[in-house]
ROZALUM-457578 format. One record per residue: residue number from 1; chain; y, z, x of N, C-alpha, C in turn. Coordinates in pm, whole numbers. Each point is the difference from the previous one (the first is absolute). Layout:
BEGIN
> n chain n.y n.z n.x ca.y ca.z ca.x c.y c.z c.x
> NUM A Y Z X Y Z X Y Z X
...
This chain:
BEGIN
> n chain n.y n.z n.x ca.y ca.z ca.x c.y c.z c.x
> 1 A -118 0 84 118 0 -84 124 0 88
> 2 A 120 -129 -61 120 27 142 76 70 -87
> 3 A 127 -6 29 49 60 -52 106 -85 -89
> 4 A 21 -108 55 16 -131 -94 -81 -17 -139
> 5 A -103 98 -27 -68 -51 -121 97 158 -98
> 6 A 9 73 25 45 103 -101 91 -49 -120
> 7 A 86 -99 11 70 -38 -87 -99 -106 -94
> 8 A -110 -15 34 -68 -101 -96 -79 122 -39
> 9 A -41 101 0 -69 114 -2 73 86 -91
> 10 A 103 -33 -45 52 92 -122 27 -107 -133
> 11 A -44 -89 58 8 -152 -96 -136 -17 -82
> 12 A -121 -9 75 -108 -55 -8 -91 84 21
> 13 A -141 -5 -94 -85 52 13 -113 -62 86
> 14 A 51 -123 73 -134 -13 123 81 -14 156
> 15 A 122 -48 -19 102 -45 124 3 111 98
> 16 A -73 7 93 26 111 97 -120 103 -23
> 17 A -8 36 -150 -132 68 -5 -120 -38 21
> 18 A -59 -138 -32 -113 -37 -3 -51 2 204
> 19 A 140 20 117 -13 -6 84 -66 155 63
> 20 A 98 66 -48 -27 190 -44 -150 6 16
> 21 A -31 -74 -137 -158 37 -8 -95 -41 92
> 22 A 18 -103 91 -68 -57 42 -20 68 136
> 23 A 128 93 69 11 35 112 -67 81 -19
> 24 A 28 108 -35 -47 125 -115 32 89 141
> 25 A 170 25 34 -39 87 110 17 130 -42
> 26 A -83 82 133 -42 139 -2 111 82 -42
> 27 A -34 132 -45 86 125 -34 107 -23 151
> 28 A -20 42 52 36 51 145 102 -141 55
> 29 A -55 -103 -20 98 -104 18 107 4 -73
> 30 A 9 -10 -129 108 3 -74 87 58 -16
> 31 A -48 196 44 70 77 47 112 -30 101
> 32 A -72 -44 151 75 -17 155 46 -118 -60
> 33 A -21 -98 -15 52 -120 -52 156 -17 -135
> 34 A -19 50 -84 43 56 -95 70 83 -37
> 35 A -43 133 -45 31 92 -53 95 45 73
> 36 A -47 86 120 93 73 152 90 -101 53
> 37 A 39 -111 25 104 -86 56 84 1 -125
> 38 A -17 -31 -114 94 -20 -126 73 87 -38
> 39 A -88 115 -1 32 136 -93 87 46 121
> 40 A 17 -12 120 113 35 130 108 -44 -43
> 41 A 82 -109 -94 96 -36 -43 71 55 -76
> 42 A -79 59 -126 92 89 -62 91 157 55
> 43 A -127 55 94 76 98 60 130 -63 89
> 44 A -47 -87 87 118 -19 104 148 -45 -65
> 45 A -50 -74 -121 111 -22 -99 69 117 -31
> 46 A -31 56 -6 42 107 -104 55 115 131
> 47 A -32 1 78 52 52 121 134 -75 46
> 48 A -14 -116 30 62 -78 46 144 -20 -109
> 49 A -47 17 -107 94 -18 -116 100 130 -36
> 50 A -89 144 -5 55 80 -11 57 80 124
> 51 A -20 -79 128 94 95 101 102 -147 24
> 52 A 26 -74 -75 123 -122 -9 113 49 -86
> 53 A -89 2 -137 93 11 -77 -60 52 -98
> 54 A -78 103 -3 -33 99 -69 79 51 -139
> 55 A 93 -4 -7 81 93 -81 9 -87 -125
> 56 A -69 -164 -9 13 -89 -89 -125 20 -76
> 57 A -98 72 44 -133 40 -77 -23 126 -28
> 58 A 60 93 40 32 164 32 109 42 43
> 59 A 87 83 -67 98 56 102 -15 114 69
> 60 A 12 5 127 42 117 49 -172 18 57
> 61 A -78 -83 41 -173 -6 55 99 11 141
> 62 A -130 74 115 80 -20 148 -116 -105 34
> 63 A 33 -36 109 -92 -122 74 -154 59 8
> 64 A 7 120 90 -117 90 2 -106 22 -189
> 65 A 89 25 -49 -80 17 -156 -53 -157 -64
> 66 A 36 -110 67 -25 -97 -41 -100 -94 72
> 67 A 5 93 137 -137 -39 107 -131 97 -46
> 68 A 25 42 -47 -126 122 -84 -44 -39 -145
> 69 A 84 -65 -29 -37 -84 -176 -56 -123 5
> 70 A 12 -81 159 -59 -115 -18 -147 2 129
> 71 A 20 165 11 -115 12 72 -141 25 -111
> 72 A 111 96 -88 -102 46 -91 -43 -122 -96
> 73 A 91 -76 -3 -43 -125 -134 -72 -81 73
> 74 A -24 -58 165 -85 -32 61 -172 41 -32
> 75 A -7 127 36 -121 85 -23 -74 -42 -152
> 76 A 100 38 -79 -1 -27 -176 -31 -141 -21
> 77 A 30 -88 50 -31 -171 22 -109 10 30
> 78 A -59 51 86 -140 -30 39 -89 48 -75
> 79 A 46 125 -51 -125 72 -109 6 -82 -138
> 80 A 69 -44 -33 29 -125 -94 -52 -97 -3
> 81 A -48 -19 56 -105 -124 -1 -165 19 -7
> 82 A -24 101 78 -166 43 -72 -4 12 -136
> 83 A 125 89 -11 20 73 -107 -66 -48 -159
> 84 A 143 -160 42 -14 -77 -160 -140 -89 44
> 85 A -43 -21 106 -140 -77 -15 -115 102 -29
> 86 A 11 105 -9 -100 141 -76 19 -69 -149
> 87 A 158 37 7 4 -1 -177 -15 -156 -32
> 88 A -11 -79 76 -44 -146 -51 -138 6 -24
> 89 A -63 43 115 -145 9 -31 -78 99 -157
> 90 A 86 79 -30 19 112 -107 -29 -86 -106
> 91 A 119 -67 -7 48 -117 -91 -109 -81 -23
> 92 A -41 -68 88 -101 -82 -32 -156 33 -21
> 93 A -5 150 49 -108 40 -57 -57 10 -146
> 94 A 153 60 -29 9 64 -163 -6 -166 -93
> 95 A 60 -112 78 -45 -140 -78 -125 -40 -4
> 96 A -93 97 101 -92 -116 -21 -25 -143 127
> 97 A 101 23 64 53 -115 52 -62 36 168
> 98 A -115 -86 73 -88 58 114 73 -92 69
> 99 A 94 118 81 68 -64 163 -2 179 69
> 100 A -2 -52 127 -10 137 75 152 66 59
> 101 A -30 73 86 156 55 23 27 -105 115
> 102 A -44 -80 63 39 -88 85 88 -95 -13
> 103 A -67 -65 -128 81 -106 -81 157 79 -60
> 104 A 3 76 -22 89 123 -64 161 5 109
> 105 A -114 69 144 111 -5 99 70 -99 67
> 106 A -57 -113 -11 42 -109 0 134 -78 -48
> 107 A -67 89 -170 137 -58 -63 116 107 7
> 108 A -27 129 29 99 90 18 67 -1 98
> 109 A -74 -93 91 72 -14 147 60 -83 -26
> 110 A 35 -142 -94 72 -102 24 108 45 -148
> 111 A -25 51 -88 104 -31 -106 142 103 47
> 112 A 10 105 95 118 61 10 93 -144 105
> 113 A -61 -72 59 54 -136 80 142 -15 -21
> 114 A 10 -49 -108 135 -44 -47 113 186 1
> 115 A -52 115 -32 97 87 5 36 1 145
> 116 A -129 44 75 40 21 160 115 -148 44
> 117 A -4 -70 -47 82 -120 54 142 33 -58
> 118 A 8 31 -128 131 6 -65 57 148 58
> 119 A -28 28 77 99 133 76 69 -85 125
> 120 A -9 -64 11 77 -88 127 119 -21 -22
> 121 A 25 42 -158 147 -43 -63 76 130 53
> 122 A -92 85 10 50 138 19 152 -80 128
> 123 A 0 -88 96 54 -34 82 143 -44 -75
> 124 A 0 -25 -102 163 52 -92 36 29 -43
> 125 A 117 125 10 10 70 -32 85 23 -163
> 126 A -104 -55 -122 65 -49 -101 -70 76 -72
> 127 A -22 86 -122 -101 64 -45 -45 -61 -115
> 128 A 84 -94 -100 -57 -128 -73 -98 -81 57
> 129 A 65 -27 106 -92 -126 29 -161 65 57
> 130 A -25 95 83 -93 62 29 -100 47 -136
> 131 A 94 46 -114 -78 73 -125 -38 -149 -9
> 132 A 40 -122 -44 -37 -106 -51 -84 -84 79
> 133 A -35 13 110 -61 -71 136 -148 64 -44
> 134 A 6 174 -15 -100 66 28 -84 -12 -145
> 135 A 103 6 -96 -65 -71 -140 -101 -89 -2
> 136 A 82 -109 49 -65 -173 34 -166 59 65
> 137 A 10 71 133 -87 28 82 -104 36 -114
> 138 A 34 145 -72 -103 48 -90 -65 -116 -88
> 139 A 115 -44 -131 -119 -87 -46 -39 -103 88
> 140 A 19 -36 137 -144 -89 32 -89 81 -3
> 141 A -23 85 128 -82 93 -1 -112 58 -164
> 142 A 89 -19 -73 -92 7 -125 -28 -96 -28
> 143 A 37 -98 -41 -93 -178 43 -87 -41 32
> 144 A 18 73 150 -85 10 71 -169 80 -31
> 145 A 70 129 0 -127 74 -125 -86 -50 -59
> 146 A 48 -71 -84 -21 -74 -125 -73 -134 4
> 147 A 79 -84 89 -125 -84 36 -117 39 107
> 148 A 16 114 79 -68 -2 77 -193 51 -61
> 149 A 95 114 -133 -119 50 -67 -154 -111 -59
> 150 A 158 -118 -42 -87 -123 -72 -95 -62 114
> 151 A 57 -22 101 -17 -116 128 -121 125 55
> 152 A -5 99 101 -67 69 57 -128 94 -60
> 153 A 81 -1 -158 -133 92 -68 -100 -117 -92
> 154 A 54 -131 45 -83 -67 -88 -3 4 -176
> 155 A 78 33 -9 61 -21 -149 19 -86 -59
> 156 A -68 5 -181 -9 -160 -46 65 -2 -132
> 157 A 65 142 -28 127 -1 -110 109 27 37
> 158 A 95 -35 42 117 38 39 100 123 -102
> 159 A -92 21 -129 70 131 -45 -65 61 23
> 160 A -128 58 65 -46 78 53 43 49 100
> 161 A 30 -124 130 73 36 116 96 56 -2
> 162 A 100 -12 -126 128 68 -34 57 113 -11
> 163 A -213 38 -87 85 128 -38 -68 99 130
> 164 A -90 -70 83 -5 74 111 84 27 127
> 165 A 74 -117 16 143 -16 68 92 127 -57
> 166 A 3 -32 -147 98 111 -77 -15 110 49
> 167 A -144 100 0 -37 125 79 81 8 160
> 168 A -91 -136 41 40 8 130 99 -4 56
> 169 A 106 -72 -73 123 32 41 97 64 -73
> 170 A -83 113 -79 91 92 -67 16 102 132
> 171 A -173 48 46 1 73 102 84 3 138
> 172 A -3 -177 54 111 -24 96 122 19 1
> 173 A 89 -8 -153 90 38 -5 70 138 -6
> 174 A -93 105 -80 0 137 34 17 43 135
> 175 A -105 -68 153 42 1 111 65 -46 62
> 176 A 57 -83 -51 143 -79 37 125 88 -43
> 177 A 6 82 -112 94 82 -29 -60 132 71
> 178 A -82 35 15 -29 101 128 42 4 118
> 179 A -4 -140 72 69 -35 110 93 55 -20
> 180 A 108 -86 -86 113 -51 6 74 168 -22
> 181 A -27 108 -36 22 125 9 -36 66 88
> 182 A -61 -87 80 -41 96 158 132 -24 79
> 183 A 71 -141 -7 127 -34 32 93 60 -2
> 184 A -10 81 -139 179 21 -50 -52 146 -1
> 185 A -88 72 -11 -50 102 41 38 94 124
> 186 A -36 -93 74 21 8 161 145 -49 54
């Protein structure tokens, strides 16, 4: 999978995925590959952002309290991703629906893609355009979900996939607003 295919990957239910399946790479790859290089963006953003110009997302955060929030939302990124591929696997147990947690982490490793990318905006210092950047980011990322459930779990109703997406990214979003209070928290 390059990375040239993600934008046909929130489009299409075979474009990029049918490649996914075929590689079928390991837990552990997707992680080093994946997960740990990506999920490094939002913290440094958010570091980088709030010892700039901090006072446009928080007032009155010191640099130090804002190197500790994107240390901690670092940490929190990573447990986030087993996390919702547990509760994917959960999910698809309770359907009925026989895929393992492999297939699961897979997709939990690729659908946050588009958020970790949309913190790069963090680089101006506009707080519209960032809320609306990071928006954009989310619903791909749920798109993403969504076809990935259809495309990776082998799914042959797409309102089925829906309403398992629906779970699944009810849950992501709960940890997405978890994050996002580890931020303003800290």
């Amino acid at each position: 999978m390059s990375p040239s295919q993600m934008p046909k990957m929130i489009l299409s239910f075979h474009e990029g995925w049918d490649e996914l399946i075929r590689i079928h790479p390991s837990m552990t790859r997707m992680f080093a590959w994946v997960v740990l290089p990506l999920s490094l963006l939002p913290p440094a953003m958010i570091y980088y952002a709030g010892s700039n110009y901090g006072d446009i997302f928080s007032a009155g955060v010191s640099p130090s309290q804002w190197q500790t929030a994107a240390g901690v939302f670092f940490l929190a990124e990573l447990l986030t991703v087993p996390l919702i591929a547990w509760i994917m696997y959960l999910t698809c147990r309770l359907n009925d629906v026989a895929v393992d947690y492999h297939v699961c982490f897979t997709l939990a490793a690729i659908a946050p893609i588009p958020m970790w990318l949309s913190s790069l905006v963090l680089f101006i210092p506009n707080l519209l355009v960032c809320v609306i950047v990071g928006a954009l980011g989310l619903l791909a990322s749920l798109l993403i979900t969504y076809r990935g459930i259809f495309a990776l779990f082998r799914m042959h109703e797409e309102t089925r996939a829906m309403q398992m997406a629906t779970v699944v990214t009810g849950a992501g979003l709960l940890a997405w607003l978890v994050l996002m209070q580890i931020v303003l928290i800290h």
